[in-house]
N, C-alpha and C positions, 0 to 999 in steps of 0.2 A: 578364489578371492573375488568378492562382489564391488563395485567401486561405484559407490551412490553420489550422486552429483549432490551436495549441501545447499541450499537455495543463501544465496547473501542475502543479510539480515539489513535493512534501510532505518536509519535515522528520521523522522518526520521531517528535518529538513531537506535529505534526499528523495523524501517522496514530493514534497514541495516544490524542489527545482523540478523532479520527471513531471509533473501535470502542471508545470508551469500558474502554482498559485504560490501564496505565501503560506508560511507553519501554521501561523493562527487562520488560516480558513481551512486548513487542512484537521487543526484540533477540532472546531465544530462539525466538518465532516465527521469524523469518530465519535462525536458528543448526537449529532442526528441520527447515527447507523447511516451512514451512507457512503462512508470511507473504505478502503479496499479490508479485507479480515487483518487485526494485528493484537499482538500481545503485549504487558507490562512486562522488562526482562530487567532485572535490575533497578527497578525501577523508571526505567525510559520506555517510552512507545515504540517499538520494534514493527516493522514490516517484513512481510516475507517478498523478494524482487518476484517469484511466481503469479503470489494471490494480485503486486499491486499492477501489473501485466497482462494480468486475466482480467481483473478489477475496468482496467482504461478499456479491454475489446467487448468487455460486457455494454459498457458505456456510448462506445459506437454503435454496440448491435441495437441498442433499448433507441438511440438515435433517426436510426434508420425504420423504426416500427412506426 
């Protein structure tokens, strides 16, 4: 039996508290492509907690360049 870890699915308002901005700066991020990768699910903006994780060290590393 294989037991695949499921990545929690984030609300824009949960990715708005983790980077410490608000939703509406967070929608234009996704409206510029500049927002972590996410999809419509139900029609709500869905994050994956992985992509928006990778998304913030990417953001450090592009930092430090």
């Amino acid at each position: 039996m294989t037991t695949e870890r499921i990545d929690r699915l984030l609300f824009i308002e949960e990715v708005a508290d983790k980077i410490r901005r608000s939703p509406s700066a967070v929608r234009y991020l996704v409206h510029v492509g500049d927002a972590p990768k996410s999809a419509k699910i139900g029609g709500r903006r869905m994050f994956k907690e992985s992509d928006v994780n990778a998304w913030i060290e990417e953001q450090f590393n592009k930092a430090a360049s």
